[in-house]
N, C-alpha and C positions, 0 to 999 in steps of 0.2 A: 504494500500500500504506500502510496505516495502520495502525499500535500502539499500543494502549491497555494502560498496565502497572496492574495491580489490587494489586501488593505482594508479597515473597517472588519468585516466580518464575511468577508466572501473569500471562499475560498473552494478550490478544487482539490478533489479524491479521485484520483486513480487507482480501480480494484478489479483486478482480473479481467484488465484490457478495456474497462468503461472507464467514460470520467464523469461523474460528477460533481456539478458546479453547485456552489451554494450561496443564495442571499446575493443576487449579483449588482453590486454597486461600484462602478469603474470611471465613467463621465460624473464631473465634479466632488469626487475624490481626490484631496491634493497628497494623500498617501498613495493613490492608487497613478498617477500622473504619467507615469514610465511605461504601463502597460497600457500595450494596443490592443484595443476590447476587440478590433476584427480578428485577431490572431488565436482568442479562445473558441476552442471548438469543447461540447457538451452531448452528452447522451442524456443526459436527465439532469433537471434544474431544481434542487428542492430550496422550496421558500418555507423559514420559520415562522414571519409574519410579514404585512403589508406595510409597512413604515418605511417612507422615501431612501433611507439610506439602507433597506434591504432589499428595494424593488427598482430601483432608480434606472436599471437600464435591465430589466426582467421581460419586458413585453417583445421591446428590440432582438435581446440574443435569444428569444422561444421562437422568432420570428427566422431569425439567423441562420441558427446549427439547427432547429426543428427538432430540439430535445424534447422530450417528456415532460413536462411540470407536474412535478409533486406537491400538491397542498393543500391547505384544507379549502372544502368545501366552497366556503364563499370567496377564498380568494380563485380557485378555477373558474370560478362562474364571474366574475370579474374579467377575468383574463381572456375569457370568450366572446365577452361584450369586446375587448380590444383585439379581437380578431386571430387570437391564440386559440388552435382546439383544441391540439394534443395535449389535452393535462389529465390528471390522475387525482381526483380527490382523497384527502384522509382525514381523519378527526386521532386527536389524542387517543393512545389505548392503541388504536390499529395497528395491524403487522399485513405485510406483501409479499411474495414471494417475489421476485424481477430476475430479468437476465443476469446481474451481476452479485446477487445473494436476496437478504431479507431485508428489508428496511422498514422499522419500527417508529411511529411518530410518537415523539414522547411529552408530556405538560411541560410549561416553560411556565415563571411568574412575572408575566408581562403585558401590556396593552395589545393591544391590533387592533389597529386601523388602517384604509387603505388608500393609495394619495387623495381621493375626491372626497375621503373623509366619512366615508361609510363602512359600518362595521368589518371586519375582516376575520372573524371567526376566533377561536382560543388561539393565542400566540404555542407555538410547539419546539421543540427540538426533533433532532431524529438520531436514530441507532441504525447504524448502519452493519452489516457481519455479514460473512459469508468463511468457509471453511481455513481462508487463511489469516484473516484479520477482522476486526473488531474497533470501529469510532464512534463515540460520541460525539454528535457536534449539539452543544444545547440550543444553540441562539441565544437572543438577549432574554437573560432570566435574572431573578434575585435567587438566593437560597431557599430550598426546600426542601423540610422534610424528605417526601417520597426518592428525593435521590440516591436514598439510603434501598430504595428497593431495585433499583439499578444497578448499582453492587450487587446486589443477591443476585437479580437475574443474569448479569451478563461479564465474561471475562474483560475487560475493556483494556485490548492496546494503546491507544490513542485517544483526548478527549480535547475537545475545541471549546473551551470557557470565557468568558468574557470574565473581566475583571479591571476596566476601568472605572466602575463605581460610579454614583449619582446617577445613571438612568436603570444598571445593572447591578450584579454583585460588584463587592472591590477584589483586591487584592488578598484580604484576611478570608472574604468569605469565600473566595475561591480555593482557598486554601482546605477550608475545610469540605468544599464541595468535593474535590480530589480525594481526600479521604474516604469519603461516605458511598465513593461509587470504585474504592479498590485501584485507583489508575497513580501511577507517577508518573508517566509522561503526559502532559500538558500542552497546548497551544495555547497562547492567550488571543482572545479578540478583545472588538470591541474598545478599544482603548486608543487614548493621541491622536485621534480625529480633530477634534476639535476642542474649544477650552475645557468644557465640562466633565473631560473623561483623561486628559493626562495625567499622564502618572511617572512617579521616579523607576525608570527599568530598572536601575542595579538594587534597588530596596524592596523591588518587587521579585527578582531572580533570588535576591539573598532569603528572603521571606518563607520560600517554597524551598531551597538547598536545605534552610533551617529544619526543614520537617522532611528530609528524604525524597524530595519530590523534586523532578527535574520543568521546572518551567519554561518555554523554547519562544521568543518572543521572536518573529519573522521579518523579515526587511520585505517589502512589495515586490514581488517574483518569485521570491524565497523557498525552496522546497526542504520538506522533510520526509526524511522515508524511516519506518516501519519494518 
């Protein structure tokens, strides 16, 4: 398995010869500024939730590569009104079987909404497995409880946390999110966007070393392999 992080919270998985793309946000990104959004190619696009900086160029690239969209319910049916058919609705709780393994939508603690401001169904994460590897990618969530049952259900190689804090978890709670679902290797999102979400990196790396935990904070291009 391979990760490629493009900036904000989008990021690509490469897993037994698929990729997919997540949250894609690339035009007016000044993290994401290096990458040429014609150059991503996508088999499946999973959206955690409908908020400008996880959809902000979502319609475009479903349009593009003519990936799959995975998401919930009212954001496919959105995306149909914009002229996207190929999607796949899920609600939290669901599991799929697809070409490249299973993928699980999982609760996230967050709003959704969708750019025009109409509801956008439970904000979610997903779990991604199949027989060689195992991601959690949460999206933007606060800590919760049931992440403790995440751990129980699933071996987790790789997990994709947000920990820039004030819209998400921070840094501490991520810390403890890591714990409760068994993982030490970490990605962080969501963070050094913009003012409300930077954070000190070397206090945020030390933080996570502190507790055995390797936290992998990505440059825009940046891959990590599994």
């Amino acid at each position: 398995m391979k990760v490629t992080y493009f900036g904000h919270a989008c990021f690509l998985i490469e897993l037994s010869g698929f990729k997919l793309l997540f949250d894609p946000f690339i035009r007016g990104n000044d993290s994401a500024k290096l990458i040429d959004i014609d150059s991503i190619e996508a088999d499946y696009i999973l959206v955690s939730h409908g908020h400008d900086d996880h959809t902000a160029d979502l319609v475009y690239l479903s349009k593009k590569t003519g990936a799959l969209v995975i998401a919930s319910w009212e954001i496919t049916q959105w995306l149909i009104e914009q002229g996207v058919n190929n999607v796949h609705p899920m609600n939290t709780g669901g599991k799929r079987v697809l070409e490249f393994g299973e993928v699980t939508m999982t609760f996230a603690s967050h709003s959704n909404s969708l750019p025009n401001g109409r509801y956008g169904g439970l904000a979610a994460g997903f779990i991604i497995k199949n027989d060689l590897a195992t991601a959690y990618y949460s999206g933007d969530t606060g800590l919760f409880g049931d992440m403790r049952l995440i751990g129980e259900q699933y071996q987790i190689d790789v997990a994709l946390l947000p920990i820039g804090g004030n819209f998400t978890m921070d840094v501490s709670d991520a810390v403890i999110a890591s714990k409760w679902i068994h993982c030490n290797k970490i990605i962080g999102l969501h963070f050094d966007t913009f003012g409300y979400i930077v954070i000190d990196q070397n206090d945020a790396i030390k933080k996570f070393a502190d507790q055995g935990l390797q936290l992998n904070l990505l440059k825009s291009g940046e891959g990590f392999t599994v």
